[in-house]
C-alpha positions as a Markdown table, in Angstrom:
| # | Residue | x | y | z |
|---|---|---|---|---|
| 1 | Unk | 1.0 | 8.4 | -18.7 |
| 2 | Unk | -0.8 | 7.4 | -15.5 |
| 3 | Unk | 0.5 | 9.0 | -12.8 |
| 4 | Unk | 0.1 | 7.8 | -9.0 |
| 5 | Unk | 0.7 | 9.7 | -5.4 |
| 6 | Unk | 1.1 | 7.9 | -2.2 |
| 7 | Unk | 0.0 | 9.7 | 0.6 |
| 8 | Unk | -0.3 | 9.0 | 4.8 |
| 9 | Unk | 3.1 | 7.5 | 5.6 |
| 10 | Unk | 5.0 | 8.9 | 8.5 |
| 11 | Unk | 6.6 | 7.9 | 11.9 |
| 12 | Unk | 4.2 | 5.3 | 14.2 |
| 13 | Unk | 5.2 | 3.9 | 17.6 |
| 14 | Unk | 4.7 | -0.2 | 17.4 |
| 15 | Unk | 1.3 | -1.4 | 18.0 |
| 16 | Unk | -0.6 | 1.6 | 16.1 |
| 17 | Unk | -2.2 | 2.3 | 12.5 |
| 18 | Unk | -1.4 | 4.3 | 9.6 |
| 19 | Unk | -4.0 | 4.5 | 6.6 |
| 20 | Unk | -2.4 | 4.6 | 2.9 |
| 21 | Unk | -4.1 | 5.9 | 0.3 |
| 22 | Unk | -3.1 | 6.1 | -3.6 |
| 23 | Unk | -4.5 | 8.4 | -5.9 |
| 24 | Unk | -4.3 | 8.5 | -10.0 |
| 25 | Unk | -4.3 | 10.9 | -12.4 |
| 26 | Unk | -7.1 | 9.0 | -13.6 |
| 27 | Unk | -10.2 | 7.5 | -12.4 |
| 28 | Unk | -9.9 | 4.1 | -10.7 |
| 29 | Unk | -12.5 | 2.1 | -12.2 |
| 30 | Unk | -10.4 | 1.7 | -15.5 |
| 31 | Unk | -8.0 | -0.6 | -13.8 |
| 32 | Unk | -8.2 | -4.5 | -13.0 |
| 33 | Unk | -5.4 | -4.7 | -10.3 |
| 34 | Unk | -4.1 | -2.4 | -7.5 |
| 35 | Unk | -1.4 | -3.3 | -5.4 |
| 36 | Unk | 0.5 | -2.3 | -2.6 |
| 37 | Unk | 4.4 | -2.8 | -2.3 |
| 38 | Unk | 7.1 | -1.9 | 0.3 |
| 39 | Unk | 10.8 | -1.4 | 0.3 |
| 40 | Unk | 12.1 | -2.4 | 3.5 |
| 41 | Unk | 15.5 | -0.6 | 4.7 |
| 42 | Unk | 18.3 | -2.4 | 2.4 |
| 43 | Unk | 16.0 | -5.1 | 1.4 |
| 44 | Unk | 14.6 | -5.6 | -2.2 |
| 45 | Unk | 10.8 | -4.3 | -2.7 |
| 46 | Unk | 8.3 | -6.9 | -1.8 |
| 47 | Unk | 4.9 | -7.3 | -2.2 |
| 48 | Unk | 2.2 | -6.2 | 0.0 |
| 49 | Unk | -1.3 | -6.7 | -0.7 |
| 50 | Unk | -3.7 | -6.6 | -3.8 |
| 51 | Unk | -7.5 | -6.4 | -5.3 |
| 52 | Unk | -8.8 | -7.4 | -8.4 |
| 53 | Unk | -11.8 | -5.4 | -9.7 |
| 54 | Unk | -13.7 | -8.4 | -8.6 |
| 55 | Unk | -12.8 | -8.0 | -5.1 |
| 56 | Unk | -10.4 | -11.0 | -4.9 |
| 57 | Unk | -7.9 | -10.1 | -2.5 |
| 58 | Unk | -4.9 | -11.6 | -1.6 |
| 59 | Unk | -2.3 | -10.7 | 1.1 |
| 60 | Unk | 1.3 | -11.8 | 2.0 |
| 61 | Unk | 1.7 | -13.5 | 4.9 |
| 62 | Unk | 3.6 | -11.5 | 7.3 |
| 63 | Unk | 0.6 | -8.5 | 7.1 |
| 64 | Unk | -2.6 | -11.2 | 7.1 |
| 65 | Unk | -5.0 | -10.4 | 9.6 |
| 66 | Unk | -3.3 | -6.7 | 10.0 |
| 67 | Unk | -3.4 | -5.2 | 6.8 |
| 68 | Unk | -6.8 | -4.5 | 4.5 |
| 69 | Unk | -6.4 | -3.3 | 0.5 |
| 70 | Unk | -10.0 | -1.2 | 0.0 |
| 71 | Unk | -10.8 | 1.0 | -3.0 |
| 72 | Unk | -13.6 | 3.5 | -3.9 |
| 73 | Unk | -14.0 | 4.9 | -6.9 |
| 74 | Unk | -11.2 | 7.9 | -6.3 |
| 75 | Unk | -8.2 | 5.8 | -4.6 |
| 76 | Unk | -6.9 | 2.7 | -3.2 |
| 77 | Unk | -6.2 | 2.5 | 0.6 |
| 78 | Unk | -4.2 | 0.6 | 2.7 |
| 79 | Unk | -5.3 | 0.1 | 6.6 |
| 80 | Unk | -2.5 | -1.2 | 8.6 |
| 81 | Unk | -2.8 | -2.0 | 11.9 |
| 82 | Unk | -0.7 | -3.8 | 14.5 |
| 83 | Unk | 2.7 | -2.2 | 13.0 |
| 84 | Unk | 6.1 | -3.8 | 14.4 |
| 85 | Unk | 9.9 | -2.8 | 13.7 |
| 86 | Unk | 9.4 | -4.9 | 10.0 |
| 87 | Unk | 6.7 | -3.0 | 8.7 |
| 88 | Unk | 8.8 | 0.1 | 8.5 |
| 89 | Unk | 10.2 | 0.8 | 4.4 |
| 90 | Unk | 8.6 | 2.5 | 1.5 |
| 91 | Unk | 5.2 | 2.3 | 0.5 |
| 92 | Unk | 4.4 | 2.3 | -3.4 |
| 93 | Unk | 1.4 | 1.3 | -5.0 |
| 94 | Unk | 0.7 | -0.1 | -8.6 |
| 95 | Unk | -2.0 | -0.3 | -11.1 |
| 96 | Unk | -2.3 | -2.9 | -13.5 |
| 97 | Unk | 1.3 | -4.0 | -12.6 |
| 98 | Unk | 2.5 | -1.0 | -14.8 |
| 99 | Unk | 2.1 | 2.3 | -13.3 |
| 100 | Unk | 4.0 | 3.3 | -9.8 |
| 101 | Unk | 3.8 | 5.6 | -7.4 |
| 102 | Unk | 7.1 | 7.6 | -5.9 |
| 103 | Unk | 6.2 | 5.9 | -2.4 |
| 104 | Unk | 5.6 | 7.4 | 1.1 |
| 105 | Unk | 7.8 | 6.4 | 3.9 |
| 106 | Unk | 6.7 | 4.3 | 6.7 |
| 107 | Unk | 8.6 | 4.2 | 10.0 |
| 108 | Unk | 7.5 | 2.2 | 13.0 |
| 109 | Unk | 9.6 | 3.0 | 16.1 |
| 110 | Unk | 9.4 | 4.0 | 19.5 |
């Protein structure tokens, strides 16, 4: 069982960055697709951004032009810049579309 650990989450006044960053129990190369996700506060879990192992990338709308997916060969990151009010939920990522992470908790407030 592939396990995955979110890591980098934590309180951010509006306007700054966080950096994400995923790691698996094993190494990244084996895997096609990695995706981030969010939960916002009593919203469903939505889709963030993702990477193919071909570098296609593909983002949803509300982070475009903030947010960049990268990957080396250890983890998958998730640069977030410009954070408002709405980018504040849990963070998860996902391999494959199968494996998930426990999350890590973004909060953007002043």
């Amino acid at each position: 069982q592939v396990q995955l650990e979110e890591s980098g989450g934590g309180l951010v006044q509006p306007g700054g960055s966080l950096r994400l960053s995923c790691a698996a129990s094993e190494r990244i190369f084996r895997f096609n697709l990695v995706s981030w996700f969010r939960r916002p506060p009593g919203k469903e879990r939505e889709f963030v951004a993702r990477q193919f192992s071909s570098g296609t990338t593909t983002y949803a709308d509300s982070v475009k032009g903030r947010f960049t997916i990268s990957r080396d060969n250890a983890r998958v990151y998730l640069q977030m810049n410009s954070l408002n009010a709405e980018d504040t939920g849990v963070y998860y990522c996902n391999y494959d579309g199968i494996y998930w992470g426990k999350g890590t908790l973004v909060n953007v407030s002043s």
